[in-house]
C-alpha positions in Angstrom: 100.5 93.6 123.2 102.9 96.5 121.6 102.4 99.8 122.7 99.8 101.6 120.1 101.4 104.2 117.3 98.1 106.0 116.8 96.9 108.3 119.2 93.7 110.4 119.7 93.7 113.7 117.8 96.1 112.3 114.8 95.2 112.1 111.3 95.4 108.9 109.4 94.8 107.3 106.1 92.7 104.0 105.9 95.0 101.8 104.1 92.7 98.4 103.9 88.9 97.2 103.7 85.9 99.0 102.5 87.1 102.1 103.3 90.2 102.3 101.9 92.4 105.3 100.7 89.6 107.5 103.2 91.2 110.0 105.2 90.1 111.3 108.7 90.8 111.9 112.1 91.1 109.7 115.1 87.8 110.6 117.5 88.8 107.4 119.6 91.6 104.7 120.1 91.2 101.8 122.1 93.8 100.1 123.4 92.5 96.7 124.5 90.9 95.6 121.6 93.6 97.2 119.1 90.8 99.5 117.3 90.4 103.2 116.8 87.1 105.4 115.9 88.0 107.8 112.4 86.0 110.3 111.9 83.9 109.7 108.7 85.1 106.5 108.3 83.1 103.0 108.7 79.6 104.5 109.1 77.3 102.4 110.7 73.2 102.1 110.8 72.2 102.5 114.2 68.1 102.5 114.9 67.5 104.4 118.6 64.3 103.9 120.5 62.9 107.6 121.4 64.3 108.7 124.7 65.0 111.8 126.9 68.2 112.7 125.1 66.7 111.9 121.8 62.9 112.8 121.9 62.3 111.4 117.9 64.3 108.1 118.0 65.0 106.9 114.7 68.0 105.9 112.1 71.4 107.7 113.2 74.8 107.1 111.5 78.0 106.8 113.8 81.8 105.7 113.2 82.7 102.0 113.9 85.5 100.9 115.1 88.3 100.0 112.6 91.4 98.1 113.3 94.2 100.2 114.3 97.0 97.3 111.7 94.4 99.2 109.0 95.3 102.8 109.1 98.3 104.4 109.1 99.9 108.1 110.4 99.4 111.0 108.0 102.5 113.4 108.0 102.6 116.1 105.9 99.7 115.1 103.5 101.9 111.4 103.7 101.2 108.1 104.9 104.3 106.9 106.8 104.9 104.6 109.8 105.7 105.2 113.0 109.0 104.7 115.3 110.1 105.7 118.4 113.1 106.7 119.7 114.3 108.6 123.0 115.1 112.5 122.9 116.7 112.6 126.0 114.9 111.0 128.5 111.9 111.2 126.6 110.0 109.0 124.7 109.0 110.3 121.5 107.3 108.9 117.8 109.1 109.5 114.7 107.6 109.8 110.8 109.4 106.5 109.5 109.6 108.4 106.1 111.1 111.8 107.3 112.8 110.7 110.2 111.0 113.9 111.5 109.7 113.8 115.6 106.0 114.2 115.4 105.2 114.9 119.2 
């Protein structure tokens, strides 16, 4: 599998499914199954049993994962795509659009 463009911390646009044209901010990414966690995004029913941590139990609402070929890098208030290129000897990500070095 190709290394992943999105990384934890980065802000993203949903681009595809139910959620689409949402904007939020990536809690989780995981790299085996090619999904990443947006905050506010994909909001799932969960029912909890009442337990030490939760003394009432109940309905909670919690991000699902989405697929990370669904949401794409915000830069600049701009969804773009993501490159890489070396800057030295380091590896860095570049805004497709701008041509800009985002980390």
């Amino acid at each position: 599998m190709a290394t992943m463009k999105i990384k934890k911390g980065d802000m993203v646009k949903v681009i595809a499914g139910k959620d689409k044209d949402k904007e939020g901010k990536v809690i989780a990414v995981n790299h085996k199954n090619g999904t990443v966690l947006v905050e506010g995004v994909n909001m799932l029913t969960k029912h909890t049993k009442p337990s030490m941590a939760n003394q009432n139990g109940g309905i909670i609402h919690q991000e699902g994962p989405i697929d990370a070929s669904n949401v794409m890098y915000l830069h600049k208030g701009e969804a773009t795509r993501i490159g890489f290129k070396m800057d030295g000897d380091k590896k860095v990500r570049v805004a497709k659009k701008t041509g800009e070095v985002i980390d």
